[in-house]
RODO-2510 file (C-alpha; in nm, 4 decimals, decimal comma):
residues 237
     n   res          X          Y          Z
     1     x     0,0000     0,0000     0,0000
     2     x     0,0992     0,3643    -0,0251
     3     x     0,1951     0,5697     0,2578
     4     x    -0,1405     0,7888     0,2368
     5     x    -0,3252     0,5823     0,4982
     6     x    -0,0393     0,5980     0,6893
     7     x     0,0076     0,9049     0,7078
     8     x    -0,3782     0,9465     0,7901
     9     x    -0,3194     0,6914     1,0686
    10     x    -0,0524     0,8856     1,2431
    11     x    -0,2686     1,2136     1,2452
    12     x    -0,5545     1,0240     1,3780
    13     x    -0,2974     1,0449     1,7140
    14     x    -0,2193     1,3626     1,6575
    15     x    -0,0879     1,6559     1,4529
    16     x     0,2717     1,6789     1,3114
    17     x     0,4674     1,8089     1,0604
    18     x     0,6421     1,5994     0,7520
    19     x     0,9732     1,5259     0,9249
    20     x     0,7966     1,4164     1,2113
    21     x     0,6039     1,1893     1,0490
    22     x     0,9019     1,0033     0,8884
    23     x     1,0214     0,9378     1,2263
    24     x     0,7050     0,8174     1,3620
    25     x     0,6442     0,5573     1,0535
    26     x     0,9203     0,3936     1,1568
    27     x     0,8403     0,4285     1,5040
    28     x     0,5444     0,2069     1,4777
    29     x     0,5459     0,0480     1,1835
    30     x     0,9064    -0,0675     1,1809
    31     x     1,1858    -0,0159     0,9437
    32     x     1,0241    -0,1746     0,6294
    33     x     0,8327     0,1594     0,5851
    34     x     1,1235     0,4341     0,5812
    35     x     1,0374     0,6487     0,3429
    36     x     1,2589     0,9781     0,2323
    37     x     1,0918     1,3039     0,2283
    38     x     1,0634     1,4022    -0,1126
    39     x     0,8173     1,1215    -0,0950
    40     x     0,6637     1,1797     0,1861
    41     x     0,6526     1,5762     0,1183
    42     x     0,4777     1,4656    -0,2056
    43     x     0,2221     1,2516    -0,0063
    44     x     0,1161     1,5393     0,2091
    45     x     0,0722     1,7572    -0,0407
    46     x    -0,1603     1,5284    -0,2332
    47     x    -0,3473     1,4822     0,1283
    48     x    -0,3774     1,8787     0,1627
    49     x    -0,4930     1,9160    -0,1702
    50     x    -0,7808     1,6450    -0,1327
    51     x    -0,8699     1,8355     0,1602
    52     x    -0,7396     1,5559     0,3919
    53     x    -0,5746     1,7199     0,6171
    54     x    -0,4671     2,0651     0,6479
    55     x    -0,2190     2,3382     0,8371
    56     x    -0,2683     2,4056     1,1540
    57     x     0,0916     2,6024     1,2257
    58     x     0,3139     2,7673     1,0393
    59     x     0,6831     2,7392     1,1454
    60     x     0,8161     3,0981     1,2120
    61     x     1,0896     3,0622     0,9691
    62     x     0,8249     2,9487     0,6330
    63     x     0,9835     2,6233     0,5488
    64     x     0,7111     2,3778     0,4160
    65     x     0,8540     2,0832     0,5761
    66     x     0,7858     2,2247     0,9425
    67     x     0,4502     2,3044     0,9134
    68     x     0,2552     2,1519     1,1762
    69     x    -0,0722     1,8906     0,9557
    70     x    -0,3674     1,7656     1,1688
    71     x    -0,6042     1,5292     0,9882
    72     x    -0,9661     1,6599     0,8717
    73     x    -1,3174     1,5582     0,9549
    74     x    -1,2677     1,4539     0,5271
    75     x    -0,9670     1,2360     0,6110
    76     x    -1,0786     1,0567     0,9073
    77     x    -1,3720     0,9517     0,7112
    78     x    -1,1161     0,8461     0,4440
    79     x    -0,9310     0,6491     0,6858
    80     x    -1,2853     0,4813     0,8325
    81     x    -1,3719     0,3799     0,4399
    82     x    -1,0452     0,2305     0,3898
    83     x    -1,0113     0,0509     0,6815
    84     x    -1,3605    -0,1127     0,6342
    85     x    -1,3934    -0,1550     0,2261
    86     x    -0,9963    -0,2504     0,1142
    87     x    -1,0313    -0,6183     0,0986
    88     x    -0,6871    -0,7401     0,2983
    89     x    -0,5527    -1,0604     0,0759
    90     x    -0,2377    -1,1732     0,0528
    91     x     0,0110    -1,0180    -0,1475
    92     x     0,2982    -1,2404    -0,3181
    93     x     0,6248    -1,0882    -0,3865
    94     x     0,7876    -1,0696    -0,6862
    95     x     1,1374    -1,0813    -0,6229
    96     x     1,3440    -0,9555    -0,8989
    97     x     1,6038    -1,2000    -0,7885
    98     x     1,3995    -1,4362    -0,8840
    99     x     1,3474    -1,3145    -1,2768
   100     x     1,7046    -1,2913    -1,2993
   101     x     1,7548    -1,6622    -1,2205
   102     x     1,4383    -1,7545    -1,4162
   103     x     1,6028    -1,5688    -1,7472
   104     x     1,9768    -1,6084    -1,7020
   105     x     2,0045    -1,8818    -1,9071
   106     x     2,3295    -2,1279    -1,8732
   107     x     2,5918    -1,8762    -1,9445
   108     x     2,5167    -1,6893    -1,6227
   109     x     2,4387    -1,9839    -1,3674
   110     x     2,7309    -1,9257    -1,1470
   111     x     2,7130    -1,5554    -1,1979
   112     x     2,3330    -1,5841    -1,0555
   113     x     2,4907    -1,8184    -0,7614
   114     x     2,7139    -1,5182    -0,6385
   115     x     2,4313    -1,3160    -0,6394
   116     x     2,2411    -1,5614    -0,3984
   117     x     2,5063    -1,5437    -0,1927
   118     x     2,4703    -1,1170    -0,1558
   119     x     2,0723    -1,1916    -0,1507
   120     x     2,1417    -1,4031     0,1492
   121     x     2,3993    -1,1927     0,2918
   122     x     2,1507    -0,8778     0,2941
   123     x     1,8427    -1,1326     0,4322
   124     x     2,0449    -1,2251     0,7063
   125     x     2,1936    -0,8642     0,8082
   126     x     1,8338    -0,6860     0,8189
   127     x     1,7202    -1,0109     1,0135
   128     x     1,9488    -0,9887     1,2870
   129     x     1,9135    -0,5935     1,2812
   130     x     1,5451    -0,6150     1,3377
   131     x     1,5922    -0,9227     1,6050
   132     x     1,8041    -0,7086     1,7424
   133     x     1,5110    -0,3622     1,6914
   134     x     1,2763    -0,6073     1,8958
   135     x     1,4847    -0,7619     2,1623
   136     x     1,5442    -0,4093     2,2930
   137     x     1,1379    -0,2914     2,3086
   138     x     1,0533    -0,3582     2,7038
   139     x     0,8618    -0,6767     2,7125
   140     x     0,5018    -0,7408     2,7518
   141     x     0,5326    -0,8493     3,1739
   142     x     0,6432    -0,4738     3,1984
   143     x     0,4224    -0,2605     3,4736
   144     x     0,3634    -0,0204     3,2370
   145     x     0,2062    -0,2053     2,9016
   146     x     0,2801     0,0941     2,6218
   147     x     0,0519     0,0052     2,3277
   148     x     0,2788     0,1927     2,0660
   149     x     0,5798    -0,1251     2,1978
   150     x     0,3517    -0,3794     2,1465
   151     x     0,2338    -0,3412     1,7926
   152     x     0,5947    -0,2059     1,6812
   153     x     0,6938    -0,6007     1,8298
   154     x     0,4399    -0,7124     1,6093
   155     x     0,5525    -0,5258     1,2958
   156     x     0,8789    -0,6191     1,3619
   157     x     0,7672    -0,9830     1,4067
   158     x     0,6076    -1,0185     1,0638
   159     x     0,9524    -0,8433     0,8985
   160     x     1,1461    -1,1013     1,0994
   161     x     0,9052    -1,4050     0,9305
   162     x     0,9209    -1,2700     0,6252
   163     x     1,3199    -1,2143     0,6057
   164     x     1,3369    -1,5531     0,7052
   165     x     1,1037    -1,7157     0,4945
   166     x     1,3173    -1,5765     0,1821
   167     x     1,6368    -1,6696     0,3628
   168     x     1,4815    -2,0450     0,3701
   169     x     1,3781    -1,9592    -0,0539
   170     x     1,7237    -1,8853    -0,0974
   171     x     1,8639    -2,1784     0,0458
   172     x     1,5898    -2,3729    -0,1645
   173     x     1,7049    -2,2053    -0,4652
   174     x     2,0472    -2,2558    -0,4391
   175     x     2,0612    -2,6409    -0,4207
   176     x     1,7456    -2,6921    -0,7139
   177     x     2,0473    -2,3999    -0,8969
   178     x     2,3705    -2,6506    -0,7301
   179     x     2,1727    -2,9534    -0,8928
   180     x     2,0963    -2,7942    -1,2399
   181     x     2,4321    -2,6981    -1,3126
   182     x     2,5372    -3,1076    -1,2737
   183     x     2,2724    -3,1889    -1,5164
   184     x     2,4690    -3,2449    -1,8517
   185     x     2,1468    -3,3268    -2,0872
   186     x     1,9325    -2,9768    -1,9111
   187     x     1,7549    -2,8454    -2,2221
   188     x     1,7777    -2,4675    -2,1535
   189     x     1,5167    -2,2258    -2,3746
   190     x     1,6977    -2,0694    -2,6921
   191     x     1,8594    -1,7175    -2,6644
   192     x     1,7773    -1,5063    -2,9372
   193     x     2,0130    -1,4639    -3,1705
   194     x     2,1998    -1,7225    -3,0064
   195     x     2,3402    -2,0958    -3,0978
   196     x     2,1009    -2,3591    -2,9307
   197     x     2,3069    -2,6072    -2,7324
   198     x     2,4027    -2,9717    -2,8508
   199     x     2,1905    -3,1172    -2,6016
   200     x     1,8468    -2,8687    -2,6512
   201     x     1,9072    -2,8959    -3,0819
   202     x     1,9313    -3,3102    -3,0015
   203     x     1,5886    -3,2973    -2,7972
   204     x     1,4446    -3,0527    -3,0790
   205     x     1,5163    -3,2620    -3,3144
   206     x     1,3854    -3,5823    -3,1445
   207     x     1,0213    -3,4050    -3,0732
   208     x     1,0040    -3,3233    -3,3955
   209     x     1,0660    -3,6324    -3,5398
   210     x     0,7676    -3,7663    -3,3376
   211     x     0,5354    -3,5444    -3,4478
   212     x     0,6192    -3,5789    -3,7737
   213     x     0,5726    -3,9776    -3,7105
   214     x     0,2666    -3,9463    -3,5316
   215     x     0,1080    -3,7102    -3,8261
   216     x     0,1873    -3,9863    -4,0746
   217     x     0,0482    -4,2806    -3,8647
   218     x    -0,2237    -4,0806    -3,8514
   219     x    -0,2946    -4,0119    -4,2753
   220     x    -0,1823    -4,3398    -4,3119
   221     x    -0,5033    -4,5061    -4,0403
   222     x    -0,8096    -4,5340    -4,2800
   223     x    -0,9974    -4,5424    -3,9575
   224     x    -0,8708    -4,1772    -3,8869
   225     x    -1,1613    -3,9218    -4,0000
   226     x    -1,0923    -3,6530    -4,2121
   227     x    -1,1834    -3,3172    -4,2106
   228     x    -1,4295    -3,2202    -4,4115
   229     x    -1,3788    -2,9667    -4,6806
   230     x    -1,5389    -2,6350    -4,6470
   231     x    -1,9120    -2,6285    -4,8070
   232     x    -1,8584    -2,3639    -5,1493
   233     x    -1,9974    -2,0104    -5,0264
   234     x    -2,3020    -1,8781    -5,2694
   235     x    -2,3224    -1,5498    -5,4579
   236     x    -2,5817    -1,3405    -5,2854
   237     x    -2,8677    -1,3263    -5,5599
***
């Protein structure tokens, strides 16, 4: 989703101004939705201009980004519509590490092994930064329960299951990748432009050759029916 409803959210607690929103994002939602502020900046203007929210303070010395935004009667009605009518299903990721393998062809297998090995690197650095995010909120048998801890724990939870459900892909992915590359007769799709290998013109040729075969078993069957030729079309009169 975009950062609109978001941003909507936040003002529902109360007013702040663009920078302080930024901070606060991450604050509670974790560190999956830092945004930069020409971004953001662009988000609250759209918000102000739908007559979402609006300015409540002007910072002294006129710069835009310390303006003071509260959210409007308009916005919180917004926020009530989408939280109600946007249907929440599950959204797959497409993991452009994943077209890269799909279209590297065999030229570039061990290429697209070292960049598993940077994918993994990268899964397993944000995991143990965000383990490390959660370990330090104070824990849920504190006197003092703060609601803003416990659902930043669970934000950071689901970023923690989902770095290492792609750190378990990427293990997957590099022994099906480990096992392809011992496979002598793999018949790889043909490169444009490019010289099909022994092994895929060999299986070509073989598939071929049975469908040629099985198209003249099949004229020679008298049993096999025979289209019908198509009835002459008449001149309108």
């Amino acid at each position: 989703m975009s950062a609109k409803h978001a941003v909507l959210g936040l003002l529902l607690d109360r007013p702040a101004y663009p920078y302080q929103m930024a901070d606060l994002m991450q604050q509670r939602l974790g560190p999956s939705w830092r945004v930069n502020s020409g971004s953001l900046y662009n988000t609250v203007k759209a918000l102000e201009s739908d007559g979402l929210i609006e300015r409540v303070h002007r910072s002294p010395d006129g710069q835009d980004e310390r303006h003071v935004f509260a959210i409007t009667p308009r916005g919180v009605r917004e926020f009530e519509r989408w939280f109600e009518q946007t249907p929440d299903t599950v959204r797959l990721s497409r993991r452009p590490l994943l077209v890269k393998i799909t279209f590297a062809g065999p030229d570039r297998l061990a290429r697209t092994m070292s960049k598993l090995d940077e994918y993994e690197r990268d899964c397993a650095e944000r995991l143990n930064a965000i383990v490390g995010m959660r370990d330090a909120l104070p824990g849920t048998d504190e006197k003092l329960l703060r609601t803003d801890h416990l659902l930043l724990r669970l934000n950071l939870s689901s970023d923690i299951f989902a770095l290492e459900g792609e750190l378990r892909w990427a293990q997957h992915a590099r022994e099906l990748l480990t096992w392809l590359s011992e496979q002598e007769g793999a018949v790889w799709p043909n490169r444009s432009g490019g010289e099909r290998s022994p092994a895929s013109a060999s299986a070509r040729r073989q598939l071929f050759t049975r469908i040629a075969r099985a198209g003249s078993d099949r004229e020679e069957d008298p049993n096999t029916p025979r289209a019908r030729p198509p009835a002459p079309k008449h001149a309108a009169g």
